[in-house]
C-alpha positions as CSV (number, residue, x, y, z in Angstrom):
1,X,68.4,109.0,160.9
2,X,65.7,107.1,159.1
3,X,65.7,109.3,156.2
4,X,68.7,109.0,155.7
5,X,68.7,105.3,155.5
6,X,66.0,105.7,153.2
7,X,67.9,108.1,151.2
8,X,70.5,105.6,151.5
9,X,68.5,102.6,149.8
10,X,67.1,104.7,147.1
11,X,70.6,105.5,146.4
12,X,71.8,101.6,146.4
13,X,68.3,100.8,144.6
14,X,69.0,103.3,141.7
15,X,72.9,102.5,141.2
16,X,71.7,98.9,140.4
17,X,69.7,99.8,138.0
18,X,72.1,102.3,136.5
19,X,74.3,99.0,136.8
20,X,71.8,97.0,135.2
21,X,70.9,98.9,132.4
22,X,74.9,99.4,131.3
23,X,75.5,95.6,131.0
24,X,72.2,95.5,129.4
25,X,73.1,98.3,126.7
26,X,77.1,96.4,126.8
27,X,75.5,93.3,126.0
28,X,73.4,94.9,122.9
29,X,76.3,96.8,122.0
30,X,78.3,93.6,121.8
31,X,75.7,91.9,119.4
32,X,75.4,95.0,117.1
33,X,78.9,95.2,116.7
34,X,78.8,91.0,115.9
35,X,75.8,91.8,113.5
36,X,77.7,94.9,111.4
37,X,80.9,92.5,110.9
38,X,78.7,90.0,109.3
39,X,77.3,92.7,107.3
40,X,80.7,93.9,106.5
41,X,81.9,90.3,105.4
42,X,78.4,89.8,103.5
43,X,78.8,93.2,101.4
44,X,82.6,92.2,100.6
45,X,81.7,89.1,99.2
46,X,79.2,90.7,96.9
47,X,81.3,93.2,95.7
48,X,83.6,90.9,95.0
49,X,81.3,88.6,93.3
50,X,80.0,91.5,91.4
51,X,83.6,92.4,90.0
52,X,83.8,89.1,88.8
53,X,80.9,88.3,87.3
54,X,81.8,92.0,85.6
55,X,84.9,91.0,84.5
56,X,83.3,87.3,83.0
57,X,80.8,89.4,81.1
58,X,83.2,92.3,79.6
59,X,85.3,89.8,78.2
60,X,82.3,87.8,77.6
61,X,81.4,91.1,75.3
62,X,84.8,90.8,74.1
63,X,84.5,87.4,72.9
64,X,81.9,88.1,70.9
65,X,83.1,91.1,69.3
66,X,85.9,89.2,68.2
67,X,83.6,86.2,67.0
68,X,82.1,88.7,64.4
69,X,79.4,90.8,66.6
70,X,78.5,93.8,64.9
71,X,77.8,95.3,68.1
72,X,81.5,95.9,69.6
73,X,83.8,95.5,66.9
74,X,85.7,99.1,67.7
75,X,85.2,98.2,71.2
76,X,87.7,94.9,70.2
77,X,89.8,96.4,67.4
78,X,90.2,99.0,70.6
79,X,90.8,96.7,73.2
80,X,93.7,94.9,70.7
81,X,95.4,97.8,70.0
82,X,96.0,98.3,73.4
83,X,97.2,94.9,74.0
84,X,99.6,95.4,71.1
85,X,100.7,98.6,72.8
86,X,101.1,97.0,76.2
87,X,103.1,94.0,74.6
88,X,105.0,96.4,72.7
89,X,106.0,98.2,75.8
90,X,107.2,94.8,77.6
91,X,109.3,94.1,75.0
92,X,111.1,97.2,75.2
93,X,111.4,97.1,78.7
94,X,113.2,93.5,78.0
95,X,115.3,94.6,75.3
96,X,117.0,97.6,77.2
């Protein structure tokens, strides 16, 4: 009968643990999930700040082409033909 008790215990002992060491891993699971939404929300707002400060330097580029840049003037008489297009287009769509 003793044995069995003592199988018993050893049972109870190890069941705890197993119990202890799931809210242990829950509770570290928890934070890691915490820490990669953070990370999520920190990549997001450098992407985004990275398409705008993109943006702010392509028309940046732009500007300058315009301004007399010999670097990117077909890059601008480009980028105003297609402006004239798109235009164009909208005022066909408004006339019909």
């Amino acid at each position: 009968m003793s044995e069995l008790i003592k199988i018993v215990d050893s049972l109870e002992n190890k069941i705890s643990k197993l119990l202890h060491k799931l809210d242990v891993l829950y509770n570290a699971n928890l934070e890691l999930e915490k820490e990669l939404h953070h990370i999520k929300s920190s990549q997001e707002n450098a992407s985004k700040t990275d398409s705008e400060w993109e943006e702010k330097y392509n028309s940046l580029k732009l500007a300058n082409s315009m301004l007399g840049s010999n670097t990117n003037k077909t890059e601008a008489k480009l980028k105003i033909n297609t402006l004239i297009r798109e235009l164009d287009h909208c005022i066909a769509q408004l006339s019909e």
